[in-house]
Structures are given as structure tokens and as C-alpha cells.
C-alpha positions in Angstrom: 0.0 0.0 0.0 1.3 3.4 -1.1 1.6 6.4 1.1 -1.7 8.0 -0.5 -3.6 4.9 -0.1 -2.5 4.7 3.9 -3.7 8.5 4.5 -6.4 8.0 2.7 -7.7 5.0 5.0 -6.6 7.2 7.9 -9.1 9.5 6.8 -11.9 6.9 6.8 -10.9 6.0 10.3 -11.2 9.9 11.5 -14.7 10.2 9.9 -15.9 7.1 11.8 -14.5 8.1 14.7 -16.4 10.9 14.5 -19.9 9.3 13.8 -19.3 7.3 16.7 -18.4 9.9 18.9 -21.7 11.8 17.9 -23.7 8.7 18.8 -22.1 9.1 22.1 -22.9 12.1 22.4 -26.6 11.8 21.5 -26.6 9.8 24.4 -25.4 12.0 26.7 -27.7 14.7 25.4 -30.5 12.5 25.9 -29.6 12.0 29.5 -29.3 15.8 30.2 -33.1 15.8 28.2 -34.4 13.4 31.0 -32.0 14.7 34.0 -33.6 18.1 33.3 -37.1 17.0 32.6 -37.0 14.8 35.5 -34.4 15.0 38.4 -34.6 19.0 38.4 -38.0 18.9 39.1 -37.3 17.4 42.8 -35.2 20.3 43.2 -37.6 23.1 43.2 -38.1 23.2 39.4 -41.2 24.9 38.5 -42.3 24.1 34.7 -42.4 27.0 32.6 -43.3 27.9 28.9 -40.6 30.9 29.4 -37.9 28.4 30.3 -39.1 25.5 28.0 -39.5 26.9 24.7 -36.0 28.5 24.0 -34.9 25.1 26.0 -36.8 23.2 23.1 -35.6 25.0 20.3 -32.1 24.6 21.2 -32.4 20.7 22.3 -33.7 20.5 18.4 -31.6 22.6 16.9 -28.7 20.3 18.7 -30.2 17.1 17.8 -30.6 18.4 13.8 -27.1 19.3 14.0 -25.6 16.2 15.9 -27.6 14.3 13.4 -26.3 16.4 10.3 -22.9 16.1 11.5 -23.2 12.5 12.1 -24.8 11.8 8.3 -22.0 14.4 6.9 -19.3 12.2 8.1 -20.5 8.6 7.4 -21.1 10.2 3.5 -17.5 11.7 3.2 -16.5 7.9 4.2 -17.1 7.1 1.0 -15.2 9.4 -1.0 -12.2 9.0 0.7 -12.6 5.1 0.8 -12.8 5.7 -3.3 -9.9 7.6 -3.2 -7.8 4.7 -2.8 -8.9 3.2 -5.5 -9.4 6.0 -8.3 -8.6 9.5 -7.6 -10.5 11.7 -9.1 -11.8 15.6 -8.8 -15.3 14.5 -8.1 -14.3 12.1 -4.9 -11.1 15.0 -3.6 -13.9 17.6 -3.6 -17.0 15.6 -2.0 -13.8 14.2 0.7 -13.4 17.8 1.4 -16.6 19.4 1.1 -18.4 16.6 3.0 -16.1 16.6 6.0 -16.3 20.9 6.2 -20.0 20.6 6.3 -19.7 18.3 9.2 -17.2 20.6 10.8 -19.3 23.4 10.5 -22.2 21.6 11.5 -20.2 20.4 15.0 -19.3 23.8 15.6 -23.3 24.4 15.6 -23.9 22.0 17.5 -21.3 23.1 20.3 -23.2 26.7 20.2 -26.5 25.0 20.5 -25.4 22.6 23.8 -24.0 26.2 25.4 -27.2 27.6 25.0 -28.6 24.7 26.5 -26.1 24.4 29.5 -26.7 28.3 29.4 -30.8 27.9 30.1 -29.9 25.8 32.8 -27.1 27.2 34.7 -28.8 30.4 34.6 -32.3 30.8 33.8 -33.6 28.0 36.0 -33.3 29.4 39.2 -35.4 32.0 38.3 -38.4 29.3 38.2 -37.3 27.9 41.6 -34.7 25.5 40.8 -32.3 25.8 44.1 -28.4 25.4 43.6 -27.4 22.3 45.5 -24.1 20.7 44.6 -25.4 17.3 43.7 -27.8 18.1 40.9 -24.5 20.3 39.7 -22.3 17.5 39.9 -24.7 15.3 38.0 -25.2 17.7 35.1 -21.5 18.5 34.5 -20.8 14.8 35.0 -23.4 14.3 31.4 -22.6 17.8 29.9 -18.7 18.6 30.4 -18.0 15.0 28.2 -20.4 15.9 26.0 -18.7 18.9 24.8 -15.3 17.4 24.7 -16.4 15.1 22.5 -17.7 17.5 20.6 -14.4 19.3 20.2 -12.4 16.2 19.8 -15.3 15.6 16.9 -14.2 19.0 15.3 -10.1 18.1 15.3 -11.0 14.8 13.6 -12.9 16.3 11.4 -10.3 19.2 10.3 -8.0 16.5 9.8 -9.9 14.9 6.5 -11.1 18.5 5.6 -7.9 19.5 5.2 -6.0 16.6 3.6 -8.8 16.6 1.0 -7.9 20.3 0.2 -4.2 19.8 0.3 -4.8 16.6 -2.4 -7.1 18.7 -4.6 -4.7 22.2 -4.5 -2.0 19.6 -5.6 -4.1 18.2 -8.7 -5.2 21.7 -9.7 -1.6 22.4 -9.6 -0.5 19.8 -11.6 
């Protein structure tokens, strides 16, 4: 196996680390659905439309972007799977634009979960939620992996974005 065929097959490995990583993390952000839908609630949580809407829209937004990154990836698998086979401008530019979309789609997703975190750090004592170290705890012990997944989702990702655009400046060149 050539060098180009070994970096290539590197790439495939980044991308499914990164779709598996995003199915970890939809689990984690399902837990913080249920932690904050249920547990909170014996802590003084009072439900509220002013608290649950915005909550709502960015728990979707996040799951439409975890699930757009994840779909991103696995389909810029293919294109750098190919590329061992035939190169070819078609399969360089998919393997980079693919992988970009993804990246930019984590990085929405990472905006989404602080706006989350942000409602509930912040805005939830205002509907009676008292401060108590063991709810905390719990929450950062779901949220704080969460995001660093997220971010270690976003280096892999750069990785095959940018090896894609390196391999397609190089063909243009030549």
C-alpha cells in the first residue's frame, strides 16, 4: 500500500470516529433531556413555557445538527474510501466538502449545547430551581464529556477536511 492509499484509509478512520463519537454524544444529550425533565424537578423546578420553549428550540436545533454532523461524516466515508482506488476531482472535492460541512455543523452544534447548559445554569433558578451541589455535579458529570467530545469531533474532522484540500490544490496544480 502506497503512502496516499494509507492517509487515505486514515481519513476513513477519523470520519468514523467521528460518527461514533456523535452517537455518544446523542446519548449523553439525551440524558441531560431526562435529567432536566425529571431530576430538576425534585429540586424546586417549577415548569415554565418561558424556560421550556428557548430550552426546546435549542435541544432541536442540537439534535438536527448532531444528526447532520453525524450523516456528513459517514457520507464523506465514501469518497475517501474511493480515493484509494481511483482519484478523481469528483471524490477530492466531496472528501473535502463533506467533511467541512460536518465541521461546521459540529461547531453548531457546540453553540446549541451552550445555550442549553446556558438555560440551565442560569435561567432556571429563576423558576425555583435551588443550587445544590449534587444536581451540579450530576449535570456536568453528562454535559462537560459531552462537549469534549464535541471538540475532539471537530479536530477529527479538520483532519480529513484539510488533507482533502491539500490533495485537490495539488491536482489543480499539476
Amino acid at each position: 500500500m502506497d503512502l496516499k492509499g494509507l492517509l487515505s484509509y486514515k481519513m476513513v478512520l477519523a470520519l468514523l470516529f467521528v460518527v461514533v463519537v456523535n452517537l455518544i454524544v446523542a446519548f449523553f444529550v439525551w440524558q441531560l433531556d431526562f435529567f432536566v425533565h425529571g431530576d430538576l424537578y425534585w429540586y424546586g423546578l417549577i415548569y415554565s413555557h418561558d424556560w421550556a420553549n428557548p430550552y426546546w428550540h435549542y435541544t432541536m436545533s442540537l439534535w438536527a445538527f448532531l444528526g447532520g454532523t453525524t450523516a456528513f461524516a459517514a457520507a464523506a466515508i465514501a469518497p475517501h474510501y474511493l480515493h484509494n482506488r481511483k482519484t478523481s476531482l469528483f471524490s477530492t472535492w466531496t472528501g473535502f466538502f463533506l467533511p467541512l460541512l460536518a465541521l461546521v455543523y459540529e461547531g453548531l452544534g457546540i453553540v446549541y449545547l451552550a445555550q442549553r447548559n446556558y438555560i440551565v445554569w442560569h435561567s432556571l433558578n429563576n423558576y425555583g430551581l435551588l443550587y445544590d451541589i449534587e444536581w451540579m455535579a450530576t449535570y456536568s458529570l453528562i454535559s462537560l464529556p459531552a462537549l469534549a467530545l464535541m471538540v475532539a469531533a471537530i479536530v477529527a474532522l479538520i483532519i480529513p477536511t484539510v488533507k482533502a484540500l491539500a490533495y485537490a490544490l495539488k491536482i489543480k496544480r499539476d
